[in-house]
N, CA, C and O atoms as a Tinker XYZ file with bonds, in Angstrom:
   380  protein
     1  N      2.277000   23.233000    0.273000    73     2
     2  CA     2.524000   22.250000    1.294000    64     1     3
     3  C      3.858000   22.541000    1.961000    63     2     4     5
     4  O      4.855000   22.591000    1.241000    81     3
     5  N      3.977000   22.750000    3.356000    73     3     6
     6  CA     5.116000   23.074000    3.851000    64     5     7
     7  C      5.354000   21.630000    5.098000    63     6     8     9
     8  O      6.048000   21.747000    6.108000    81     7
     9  N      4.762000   20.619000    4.792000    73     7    10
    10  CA     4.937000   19.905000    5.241000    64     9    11
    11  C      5.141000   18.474000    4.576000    63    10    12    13
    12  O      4.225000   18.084000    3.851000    81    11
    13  N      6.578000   17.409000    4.799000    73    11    14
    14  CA     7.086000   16.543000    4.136000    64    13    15
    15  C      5.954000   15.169000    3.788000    63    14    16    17
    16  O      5.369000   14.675000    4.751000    81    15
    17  N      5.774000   14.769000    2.785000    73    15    18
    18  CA     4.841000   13.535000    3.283000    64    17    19
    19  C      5.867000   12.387000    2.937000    63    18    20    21
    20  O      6.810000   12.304000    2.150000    81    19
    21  N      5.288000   11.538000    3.855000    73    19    22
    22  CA     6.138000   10.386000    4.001000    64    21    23
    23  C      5.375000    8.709000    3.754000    63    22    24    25
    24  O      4.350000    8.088000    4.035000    81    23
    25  N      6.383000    8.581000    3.201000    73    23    26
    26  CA     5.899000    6.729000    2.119000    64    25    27
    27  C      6.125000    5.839000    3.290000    63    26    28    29
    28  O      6.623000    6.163000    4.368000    81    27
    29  N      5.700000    4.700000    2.934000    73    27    30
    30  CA     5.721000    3.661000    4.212000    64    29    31
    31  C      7.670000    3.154000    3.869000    63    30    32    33
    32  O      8.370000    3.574000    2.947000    81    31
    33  N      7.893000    2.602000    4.484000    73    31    34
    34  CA     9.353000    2.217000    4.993000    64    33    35
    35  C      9.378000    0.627000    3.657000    63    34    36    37
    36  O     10.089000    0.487000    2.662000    81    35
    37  N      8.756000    0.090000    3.988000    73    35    38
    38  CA     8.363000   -1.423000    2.997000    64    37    39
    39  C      7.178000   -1.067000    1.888000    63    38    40    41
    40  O      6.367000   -0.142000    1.839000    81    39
    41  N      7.424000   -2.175000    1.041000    73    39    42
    42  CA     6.389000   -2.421000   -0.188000    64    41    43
    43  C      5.244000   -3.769000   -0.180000    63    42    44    45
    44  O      4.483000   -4.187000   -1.053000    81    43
    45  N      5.526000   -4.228000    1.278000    73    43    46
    46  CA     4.884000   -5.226000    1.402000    64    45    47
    47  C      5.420000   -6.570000    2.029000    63    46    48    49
    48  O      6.040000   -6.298000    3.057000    81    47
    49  N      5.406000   -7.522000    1.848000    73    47    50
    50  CA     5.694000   -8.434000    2.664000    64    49    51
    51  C      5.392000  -10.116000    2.372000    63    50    52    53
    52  O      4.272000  -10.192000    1.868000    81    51
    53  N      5.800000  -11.019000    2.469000    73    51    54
    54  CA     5.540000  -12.665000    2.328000    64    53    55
    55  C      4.893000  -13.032000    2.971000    63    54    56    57
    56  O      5.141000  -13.035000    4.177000    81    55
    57  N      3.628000  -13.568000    2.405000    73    55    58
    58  CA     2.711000  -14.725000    2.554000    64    57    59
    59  C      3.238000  -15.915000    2.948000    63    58    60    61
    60  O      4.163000  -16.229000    2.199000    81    59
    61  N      3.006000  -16.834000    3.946000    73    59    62
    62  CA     3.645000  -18.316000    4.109000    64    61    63
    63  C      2.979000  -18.842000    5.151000    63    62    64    65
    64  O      1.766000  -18.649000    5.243000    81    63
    65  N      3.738000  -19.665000    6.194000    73    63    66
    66  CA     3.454000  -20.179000    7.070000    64    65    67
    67  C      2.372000  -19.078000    8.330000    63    66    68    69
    68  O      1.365000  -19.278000    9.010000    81    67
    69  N      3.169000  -18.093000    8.124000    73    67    70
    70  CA     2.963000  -17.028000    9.068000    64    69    71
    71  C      2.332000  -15.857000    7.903000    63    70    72    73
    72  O      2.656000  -15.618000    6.740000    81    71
    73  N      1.240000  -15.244000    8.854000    73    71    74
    74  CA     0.735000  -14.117000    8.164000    64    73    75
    75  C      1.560000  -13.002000    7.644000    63    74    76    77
    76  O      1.057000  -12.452000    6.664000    81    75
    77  N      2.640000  -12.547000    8.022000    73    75    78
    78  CA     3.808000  -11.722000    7.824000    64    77    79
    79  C      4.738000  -12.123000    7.976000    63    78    80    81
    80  O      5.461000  -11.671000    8.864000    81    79
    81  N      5.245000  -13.444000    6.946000    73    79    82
    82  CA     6.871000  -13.130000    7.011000    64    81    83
    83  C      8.134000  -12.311000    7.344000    63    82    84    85
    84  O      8.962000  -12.322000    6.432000    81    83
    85  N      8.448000  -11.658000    8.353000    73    83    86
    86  CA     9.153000  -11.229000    8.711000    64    85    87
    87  C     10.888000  -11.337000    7.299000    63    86    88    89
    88  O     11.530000  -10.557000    6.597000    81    87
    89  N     10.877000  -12.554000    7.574000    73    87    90
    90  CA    12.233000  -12.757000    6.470000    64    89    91
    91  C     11.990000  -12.392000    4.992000    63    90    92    93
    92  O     12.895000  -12.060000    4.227000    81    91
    93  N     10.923000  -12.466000    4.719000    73    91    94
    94  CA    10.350000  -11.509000    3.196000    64    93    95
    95  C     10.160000  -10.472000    3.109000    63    94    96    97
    96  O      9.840000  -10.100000    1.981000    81    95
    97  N     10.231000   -9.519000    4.103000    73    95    98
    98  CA    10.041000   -7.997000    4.061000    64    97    99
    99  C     10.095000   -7.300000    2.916000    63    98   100   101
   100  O     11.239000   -7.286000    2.462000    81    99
   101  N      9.211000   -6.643000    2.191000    73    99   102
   102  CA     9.883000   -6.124000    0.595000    64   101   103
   103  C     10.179000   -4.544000    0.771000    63   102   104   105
   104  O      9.338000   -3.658000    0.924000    81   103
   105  N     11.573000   -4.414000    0.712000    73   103   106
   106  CA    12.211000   -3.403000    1.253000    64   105   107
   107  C     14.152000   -3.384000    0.741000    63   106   108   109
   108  O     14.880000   -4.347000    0.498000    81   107
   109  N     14.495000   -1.804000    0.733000    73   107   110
   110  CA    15.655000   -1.547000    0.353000    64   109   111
   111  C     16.694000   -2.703000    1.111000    63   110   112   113
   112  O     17.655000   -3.275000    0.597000    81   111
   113  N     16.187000   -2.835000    2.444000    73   111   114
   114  CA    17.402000   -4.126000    3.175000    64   113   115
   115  C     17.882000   -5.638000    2.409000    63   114   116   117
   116  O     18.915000   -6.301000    2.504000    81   115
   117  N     16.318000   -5.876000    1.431000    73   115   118
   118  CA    15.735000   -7.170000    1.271000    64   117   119
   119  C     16.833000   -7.764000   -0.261000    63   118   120   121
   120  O     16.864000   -6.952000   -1.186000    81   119
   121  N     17.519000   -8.877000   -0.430000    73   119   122
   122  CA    18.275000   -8.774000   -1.801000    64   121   123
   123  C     17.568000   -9.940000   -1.896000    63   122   124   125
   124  O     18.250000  -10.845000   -2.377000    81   123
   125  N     16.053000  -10.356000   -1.513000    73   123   126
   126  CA    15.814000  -11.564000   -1.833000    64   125   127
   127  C     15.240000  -11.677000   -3.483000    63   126   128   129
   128  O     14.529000  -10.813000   -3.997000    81   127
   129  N     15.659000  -12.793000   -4.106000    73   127   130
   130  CA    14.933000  -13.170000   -5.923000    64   129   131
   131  C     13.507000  -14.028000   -5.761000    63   130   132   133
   132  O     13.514000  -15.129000   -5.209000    81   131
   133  N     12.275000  -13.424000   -6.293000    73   131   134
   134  CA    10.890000  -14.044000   -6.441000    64   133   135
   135  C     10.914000  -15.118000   -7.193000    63   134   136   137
   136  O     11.146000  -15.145000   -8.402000    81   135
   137  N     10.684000  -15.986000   -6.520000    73   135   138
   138  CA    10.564000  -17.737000   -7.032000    64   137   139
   139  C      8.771000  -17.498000   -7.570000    63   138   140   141
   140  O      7.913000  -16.678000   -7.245000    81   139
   141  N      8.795000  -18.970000   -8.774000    73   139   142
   142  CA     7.356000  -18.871000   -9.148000    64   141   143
   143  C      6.087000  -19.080000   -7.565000    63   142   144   145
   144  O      6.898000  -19.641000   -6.828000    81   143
   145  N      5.286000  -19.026000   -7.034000    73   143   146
   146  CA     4.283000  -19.781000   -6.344000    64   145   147
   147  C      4.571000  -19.168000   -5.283000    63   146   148   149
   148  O      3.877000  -19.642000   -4.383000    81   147
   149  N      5.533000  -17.991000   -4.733000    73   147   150
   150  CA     5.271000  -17.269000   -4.404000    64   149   151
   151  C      4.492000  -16.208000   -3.936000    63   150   152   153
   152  O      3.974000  -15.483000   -4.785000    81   151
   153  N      4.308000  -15.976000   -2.753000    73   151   154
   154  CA     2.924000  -15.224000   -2.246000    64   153   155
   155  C      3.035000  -13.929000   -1.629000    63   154   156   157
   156  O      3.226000  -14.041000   -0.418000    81   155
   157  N      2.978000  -12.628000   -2.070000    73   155   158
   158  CA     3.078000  -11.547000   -1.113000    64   157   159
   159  C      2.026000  -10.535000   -1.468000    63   158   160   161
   160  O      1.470000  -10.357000   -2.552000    81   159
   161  N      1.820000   -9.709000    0.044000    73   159   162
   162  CA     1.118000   -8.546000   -0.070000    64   161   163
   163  C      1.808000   -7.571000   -0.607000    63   162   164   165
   164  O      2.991000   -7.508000   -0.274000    81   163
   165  N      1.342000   -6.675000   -1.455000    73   163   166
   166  CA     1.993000   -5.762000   -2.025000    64   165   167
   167  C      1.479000   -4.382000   -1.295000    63   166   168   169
   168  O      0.377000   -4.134000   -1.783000    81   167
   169  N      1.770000   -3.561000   -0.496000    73   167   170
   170  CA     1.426000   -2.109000   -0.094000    64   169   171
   171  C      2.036000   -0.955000   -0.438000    63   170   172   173
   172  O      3.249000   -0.793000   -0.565000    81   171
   173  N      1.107000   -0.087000   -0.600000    73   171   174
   174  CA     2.148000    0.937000   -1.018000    64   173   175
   175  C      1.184000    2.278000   -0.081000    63   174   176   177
   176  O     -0.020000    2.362000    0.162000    81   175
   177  N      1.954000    2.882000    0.146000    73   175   178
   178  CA     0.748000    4.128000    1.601000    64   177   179
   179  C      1.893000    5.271000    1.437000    63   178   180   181
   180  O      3.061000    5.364000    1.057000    81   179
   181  N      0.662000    6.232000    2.046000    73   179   182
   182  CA     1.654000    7.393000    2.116000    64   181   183
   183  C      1.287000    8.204000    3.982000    63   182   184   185
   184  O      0.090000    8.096000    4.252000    81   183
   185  N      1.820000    8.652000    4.707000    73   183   186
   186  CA     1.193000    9.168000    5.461000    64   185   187
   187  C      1.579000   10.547000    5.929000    63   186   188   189
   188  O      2.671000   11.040000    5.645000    81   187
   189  N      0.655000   11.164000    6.657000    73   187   190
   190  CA     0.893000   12.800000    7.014000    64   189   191
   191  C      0.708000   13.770000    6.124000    63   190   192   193
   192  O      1.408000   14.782000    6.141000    81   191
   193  N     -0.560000   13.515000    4.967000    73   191   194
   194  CA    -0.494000   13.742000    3.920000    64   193   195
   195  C     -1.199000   15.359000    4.565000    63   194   196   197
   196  O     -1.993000   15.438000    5.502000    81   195
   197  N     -0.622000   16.571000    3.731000    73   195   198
   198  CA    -1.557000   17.734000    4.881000    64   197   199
   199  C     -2.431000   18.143000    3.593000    63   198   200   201
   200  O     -2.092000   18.374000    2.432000    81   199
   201  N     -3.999000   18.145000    4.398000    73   199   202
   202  CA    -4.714000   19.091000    3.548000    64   201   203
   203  C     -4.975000   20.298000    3.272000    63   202   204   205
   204  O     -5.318000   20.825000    4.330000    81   203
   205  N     -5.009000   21.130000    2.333000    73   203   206
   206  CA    -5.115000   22.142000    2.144000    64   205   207
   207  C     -6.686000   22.724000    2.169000    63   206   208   209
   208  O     -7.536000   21.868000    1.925000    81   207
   209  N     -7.112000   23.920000    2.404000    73   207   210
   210  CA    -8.591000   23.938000    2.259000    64   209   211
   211  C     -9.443000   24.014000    1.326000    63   210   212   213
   212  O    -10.655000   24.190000    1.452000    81   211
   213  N     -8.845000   23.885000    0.371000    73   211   214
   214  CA    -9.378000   24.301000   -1.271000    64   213   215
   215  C     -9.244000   22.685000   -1.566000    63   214   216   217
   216  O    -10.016000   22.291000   -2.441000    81   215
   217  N     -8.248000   21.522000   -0.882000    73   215   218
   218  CA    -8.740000   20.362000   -0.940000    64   217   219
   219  C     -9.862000   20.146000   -0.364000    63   218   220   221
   220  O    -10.512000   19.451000   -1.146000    81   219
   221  N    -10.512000   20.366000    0.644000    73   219   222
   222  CA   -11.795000   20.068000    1.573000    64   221   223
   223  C    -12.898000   20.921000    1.082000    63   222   224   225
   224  O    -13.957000   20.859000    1.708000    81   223
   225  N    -12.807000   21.805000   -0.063000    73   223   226
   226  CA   -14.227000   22.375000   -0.704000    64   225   227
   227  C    -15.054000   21.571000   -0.704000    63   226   228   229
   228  O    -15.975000   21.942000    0.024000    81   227
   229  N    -15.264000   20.467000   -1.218000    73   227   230
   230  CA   -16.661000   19.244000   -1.368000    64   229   231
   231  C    -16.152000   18.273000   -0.258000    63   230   232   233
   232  O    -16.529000   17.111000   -0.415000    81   231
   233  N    -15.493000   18.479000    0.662000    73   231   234
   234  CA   -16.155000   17.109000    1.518000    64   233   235
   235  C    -17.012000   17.372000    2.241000    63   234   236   237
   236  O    -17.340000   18.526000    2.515000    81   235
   237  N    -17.726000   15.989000    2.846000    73   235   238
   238  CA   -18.455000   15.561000    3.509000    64   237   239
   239  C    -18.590000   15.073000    4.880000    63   238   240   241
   240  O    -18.456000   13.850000    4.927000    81   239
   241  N    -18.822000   15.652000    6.067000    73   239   242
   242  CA   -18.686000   14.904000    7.549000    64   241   243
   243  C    -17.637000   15.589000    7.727000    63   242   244   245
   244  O    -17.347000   16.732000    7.374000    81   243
   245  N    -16.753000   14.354000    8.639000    73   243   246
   246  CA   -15.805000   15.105000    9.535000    64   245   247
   247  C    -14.666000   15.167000    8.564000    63   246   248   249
   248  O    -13.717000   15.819000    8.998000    81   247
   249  N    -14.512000   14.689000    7.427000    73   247   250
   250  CA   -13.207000   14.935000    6.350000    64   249   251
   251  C    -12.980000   16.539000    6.199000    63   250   252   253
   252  O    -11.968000   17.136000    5.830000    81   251
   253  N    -13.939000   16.923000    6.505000    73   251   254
   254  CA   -13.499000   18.737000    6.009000    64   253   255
   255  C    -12.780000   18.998000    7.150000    63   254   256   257
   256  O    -12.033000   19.969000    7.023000    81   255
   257  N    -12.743000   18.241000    8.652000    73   255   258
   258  CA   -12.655000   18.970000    9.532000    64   257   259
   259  C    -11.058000   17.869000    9.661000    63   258   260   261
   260  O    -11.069000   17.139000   10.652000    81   259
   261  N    -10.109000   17.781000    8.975000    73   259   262
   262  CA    -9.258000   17.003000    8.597000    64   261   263
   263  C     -7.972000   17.775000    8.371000    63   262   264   265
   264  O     -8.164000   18.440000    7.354000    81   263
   265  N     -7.105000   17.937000    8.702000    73   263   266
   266  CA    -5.600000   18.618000    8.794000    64   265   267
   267  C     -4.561000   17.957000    7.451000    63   266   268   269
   268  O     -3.864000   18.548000    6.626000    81   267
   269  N     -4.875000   16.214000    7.714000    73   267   270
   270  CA    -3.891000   15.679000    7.277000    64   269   271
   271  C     -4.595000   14.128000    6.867000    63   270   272   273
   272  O     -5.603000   13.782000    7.483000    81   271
   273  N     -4.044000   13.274000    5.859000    73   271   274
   274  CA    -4.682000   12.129000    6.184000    64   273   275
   275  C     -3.559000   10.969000    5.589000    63   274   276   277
   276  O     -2.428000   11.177000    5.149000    81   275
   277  N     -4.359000    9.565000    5.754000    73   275   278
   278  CA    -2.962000    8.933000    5.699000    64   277   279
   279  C     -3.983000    7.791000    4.705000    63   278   280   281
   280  O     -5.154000    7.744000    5.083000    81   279
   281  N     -3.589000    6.815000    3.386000    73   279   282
   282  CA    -3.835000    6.041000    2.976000    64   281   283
   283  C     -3.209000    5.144000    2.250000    63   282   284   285
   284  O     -2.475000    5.503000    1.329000    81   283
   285  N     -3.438000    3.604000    2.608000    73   283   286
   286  CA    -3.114000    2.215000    2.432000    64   285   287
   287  C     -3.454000    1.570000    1.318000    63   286   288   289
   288  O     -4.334000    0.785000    1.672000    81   287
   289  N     -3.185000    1.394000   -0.308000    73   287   290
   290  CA    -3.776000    0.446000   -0.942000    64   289   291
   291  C     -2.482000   -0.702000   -0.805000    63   290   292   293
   292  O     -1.260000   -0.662000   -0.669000    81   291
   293  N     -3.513000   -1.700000   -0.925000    73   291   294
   294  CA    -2.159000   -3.022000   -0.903000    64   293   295
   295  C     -3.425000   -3.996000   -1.439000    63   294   296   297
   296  O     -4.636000   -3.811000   -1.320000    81   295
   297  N     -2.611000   -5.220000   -2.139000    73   295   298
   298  CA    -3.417000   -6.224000   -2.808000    64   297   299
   299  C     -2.422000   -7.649000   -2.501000    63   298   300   301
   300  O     -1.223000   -7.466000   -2.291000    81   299
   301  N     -2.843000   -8.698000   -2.493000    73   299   302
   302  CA    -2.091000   -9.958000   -2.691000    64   301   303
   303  C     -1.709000  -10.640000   -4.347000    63   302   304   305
   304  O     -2.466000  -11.134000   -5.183000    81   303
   305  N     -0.484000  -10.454000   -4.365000    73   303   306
   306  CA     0.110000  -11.309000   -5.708000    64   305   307
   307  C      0.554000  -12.543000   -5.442000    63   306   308   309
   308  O      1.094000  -12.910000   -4.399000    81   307
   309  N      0.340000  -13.129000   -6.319000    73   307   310
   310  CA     0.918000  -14.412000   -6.304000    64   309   311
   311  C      1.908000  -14.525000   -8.188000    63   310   312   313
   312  O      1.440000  -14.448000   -9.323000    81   311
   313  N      3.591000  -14.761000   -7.622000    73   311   314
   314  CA     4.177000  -14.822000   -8.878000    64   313   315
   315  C      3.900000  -16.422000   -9.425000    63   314   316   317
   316  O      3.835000  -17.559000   -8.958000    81   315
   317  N      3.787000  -15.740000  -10.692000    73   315   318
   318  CA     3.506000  -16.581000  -11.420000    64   317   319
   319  C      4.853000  -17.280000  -12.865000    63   318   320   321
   320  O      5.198000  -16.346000  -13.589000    81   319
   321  N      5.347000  -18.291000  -13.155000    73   319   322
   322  CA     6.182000  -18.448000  -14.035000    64   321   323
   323  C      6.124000  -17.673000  -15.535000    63   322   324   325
   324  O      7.102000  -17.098000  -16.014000    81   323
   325  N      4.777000  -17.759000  -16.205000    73   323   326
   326  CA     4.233000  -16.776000  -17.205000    64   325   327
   327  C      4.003000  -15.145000  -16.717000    63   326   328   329
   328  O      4.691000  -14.232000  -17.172000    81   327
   329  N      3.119000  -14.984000  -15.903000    73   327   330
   330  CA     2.373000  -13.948000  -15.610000    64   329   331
   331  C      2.455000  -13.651000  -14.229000    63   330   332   333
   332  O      2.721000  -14.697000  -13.637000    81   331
   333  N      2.319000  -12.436000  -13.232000    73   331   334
   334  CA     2.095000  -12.704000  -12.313000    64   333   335
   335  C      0.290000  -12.290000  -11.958000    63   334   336   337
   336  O     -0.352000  -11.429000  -12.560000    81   335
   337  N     -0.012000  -12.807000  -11.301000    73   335   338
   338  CA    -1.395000  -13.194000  -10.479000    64   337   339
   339  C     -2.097000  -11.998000   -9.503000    63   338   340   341
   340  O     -1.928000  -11.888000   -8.288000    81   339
   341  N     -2.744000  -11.326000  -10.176000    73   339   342
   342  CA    -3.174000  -10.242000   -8.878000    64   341   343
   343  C     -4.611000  -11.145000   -8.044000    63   342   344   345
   344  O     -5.545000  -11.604000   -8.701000    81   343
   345  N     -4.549000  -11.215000   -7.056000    73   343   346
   346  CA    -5.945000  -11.948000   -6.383000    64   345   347
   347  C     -7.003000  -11.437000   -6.219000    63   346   348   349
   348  O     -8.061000  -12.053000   -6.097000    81   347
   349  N     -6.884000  -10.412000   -6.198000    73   347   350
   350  CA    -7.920000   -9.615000   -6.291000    64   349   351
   351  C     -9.162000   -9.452000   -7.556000    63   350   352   353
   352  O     -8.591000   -9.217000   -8.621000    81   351
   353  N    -10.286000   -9.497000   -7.679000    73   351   354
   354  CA   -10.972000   -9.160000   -8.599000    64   353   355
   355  C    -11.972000   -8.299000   -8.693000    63   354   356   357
   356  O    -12.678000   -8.347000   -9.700000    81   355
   357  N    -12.241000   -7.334000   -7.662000    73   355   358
   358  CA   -12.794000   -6.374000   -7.108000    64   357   359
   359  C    -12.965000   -5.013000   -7.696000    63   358   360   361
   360  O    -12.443000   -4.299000   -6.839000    81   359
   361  N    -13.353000   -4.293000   -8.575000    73   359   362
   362  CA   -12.929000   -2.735000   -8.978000    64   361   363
   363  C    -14.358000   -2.338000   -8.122000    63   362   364   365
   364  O    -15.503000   -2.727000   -7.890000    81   363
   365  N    -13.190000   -1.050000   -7.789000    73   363   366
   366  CA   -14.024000    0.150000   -7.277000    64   365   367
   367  C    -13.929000    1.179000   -8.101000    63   366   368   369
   368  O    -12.954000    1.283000   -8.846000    81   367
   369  N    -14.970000    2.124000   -8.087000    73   367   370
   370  CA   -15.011000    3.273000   -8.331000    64   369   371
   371  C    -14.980000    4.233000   -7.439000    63   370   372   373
   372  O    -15.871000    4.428000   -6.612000    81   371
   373  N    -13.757000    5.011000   -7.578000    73   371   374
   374  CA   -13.555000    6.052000   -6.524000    64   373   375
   375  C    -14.407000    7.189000   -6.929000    63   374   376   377
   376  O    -14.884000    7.140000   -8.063000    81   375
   377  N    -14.735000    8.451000   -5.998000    73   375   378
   378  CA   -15.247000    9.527000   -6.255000    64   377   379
   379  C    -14.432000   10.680000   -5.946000    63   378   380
   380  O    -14.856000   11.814000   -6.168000    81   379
């Protein structure tokens, strides 16, 4: 790989009034402390990821025909005083 890949800037963000808290940003700027009942998306991505062609041996469609790609998992937590709360209850199986 002669090319840098790069992480998203934030880790996610506050749930509230507004769909994206702006003032919750979860990020190196941020010195905010997680109160219980608390609500945020958690993301974590990478992008400009470059493929190699020995990565694209088994794909399928237009993924072989793919340079580079970029992907997003993020989930909603809710902190919890005991535990914290993933909202999600969903498993996938990747291939």
């Amino acid at each position: 790989m002669n090319k840098d890949v790069s992480c998203l800037q934030t880790l996610g963000f506050g749930l509230g009034l507004d769909f994206h808290e702006a003032t919750l940003l979860l990020n190196s700027k941020n010195d905010l402390s997680f109160s219980p009942n608390m609500v945020f998306n958690l993301a974590i991505g990478l992008h400009d990821v470059p493929l190699e062609p020995n990565d694209k041996l088994d794909a399928m469609g237009s993924v072989s025909k793919l340079a580079e790609y970029s992907m997003l998992v993020a989930d909603t937590v809710i902190i919890r005083v005991c535990t914290d709360l993933c909202v999600s209850k969903l498993l996938i199986n990747w291939r």
